[in-house]
N, C-alpha and C positions, 0 to 999 in steps of 0.2 A: 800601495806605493807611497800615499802622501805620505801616509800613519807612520810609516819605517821614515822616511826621508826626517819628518816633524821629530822623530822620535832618533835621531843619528843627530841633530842640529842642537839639539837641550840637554847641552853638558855645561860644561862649565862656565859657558855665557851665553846665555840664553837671551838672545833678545826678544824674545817673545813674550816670557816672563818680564821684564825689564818692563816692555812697553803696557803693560797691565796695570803692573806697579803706579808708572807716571799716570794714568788713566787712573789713579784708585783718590780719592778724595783725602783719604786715611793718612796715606803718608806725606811726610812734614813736606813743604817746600824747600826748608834750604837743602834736606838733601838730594831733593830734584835740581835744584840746583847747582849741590856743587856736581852731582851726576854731568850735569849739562857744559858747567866748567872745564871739566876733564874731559867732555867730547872736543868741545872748542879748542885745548890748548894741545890737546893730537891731531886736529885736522890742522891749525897753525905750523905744526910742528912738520908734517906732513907735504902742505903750500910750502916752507920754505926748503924744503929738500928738492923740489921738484922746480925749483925756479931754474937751476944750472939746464935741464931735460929743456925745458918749454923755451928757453933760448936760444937753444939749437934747433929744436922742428921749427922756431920762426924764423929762424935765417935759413933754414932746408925746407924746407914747405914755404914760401910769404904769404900768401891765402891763404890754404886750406890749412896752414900750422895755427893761424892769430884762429882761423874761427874753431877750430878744434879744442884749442887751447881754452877759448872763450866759456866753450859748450861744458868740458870736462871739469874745468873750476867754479862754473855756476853751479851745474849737480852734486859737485863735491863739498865746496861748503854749507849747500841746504842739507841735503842727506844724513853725509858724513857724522857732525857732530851728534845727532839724533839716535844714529845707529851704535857710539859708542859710548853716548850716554845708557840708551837702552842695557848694554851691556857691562856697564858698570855698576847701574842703579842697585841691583839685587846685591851689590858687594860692600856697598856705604850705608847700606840698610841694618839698623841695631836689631838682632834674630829678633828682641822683642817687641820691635817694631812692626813685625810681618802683618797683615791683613787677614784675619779668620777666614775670608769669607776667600781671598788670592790664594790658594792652593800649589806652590811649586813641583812643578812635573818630575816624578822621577826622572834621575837620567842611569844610562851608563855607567859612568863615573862614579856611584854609589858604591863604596865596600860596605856599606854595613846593613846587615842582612837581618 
């Protein structure tokens, strides 16, 4: 069941791959970091969409909305950017740049046979 679930998840963003990548010594840092960039300016992107929502559970909830609120915007800005850098990283990567030794998973999504 993992093997299939692991193996249904590594298509076309693979954050598994991704997080190997940033884990690999090999590849350059700026493009870990603009990886890391483009996680940052989608969770940003994201925070300010959801400011109108979290305005309203504070006036409809006054406790349990501020500390909900509190809890789901701490997880989200650590998390978040990480998980969408992961998923971008394999995509700012020059093919020549790949790591001999990081091997990307077949997926799915492969036509070419």
């Amino acid at each position: 069941m993992k093997r299939l679930l692991a193996h249904r998840l590594s298509g076309y963003l693979d954050i598994s791959y991704g997080r190997r990548l940033f884990l690999d010594r090999s590849v350059p840092v700026k493009t870990k970091m603009a990886a890391m960039a483009v996680g940052c300016a989608a969770t940003a992107g994201l925070v300010a969409l959801e400011i109108p929502l979290e305005s309203v559970m504070g006036i409809l909830l006054p406790f349990v909305g501020e500390v909900l609120d509190v809890l789901v915007d701490g997880i989200e800005v650590i998390v978040l950017p990480m998980l969408i850098a992961s998923a971008a990283l394999p995509h700012l990567l020059p093919k020549q740049r790949v790591p001999s030794r990081i091997i990307r998973p077949r997926s799915h999504f492969n036509t070419s046979r």
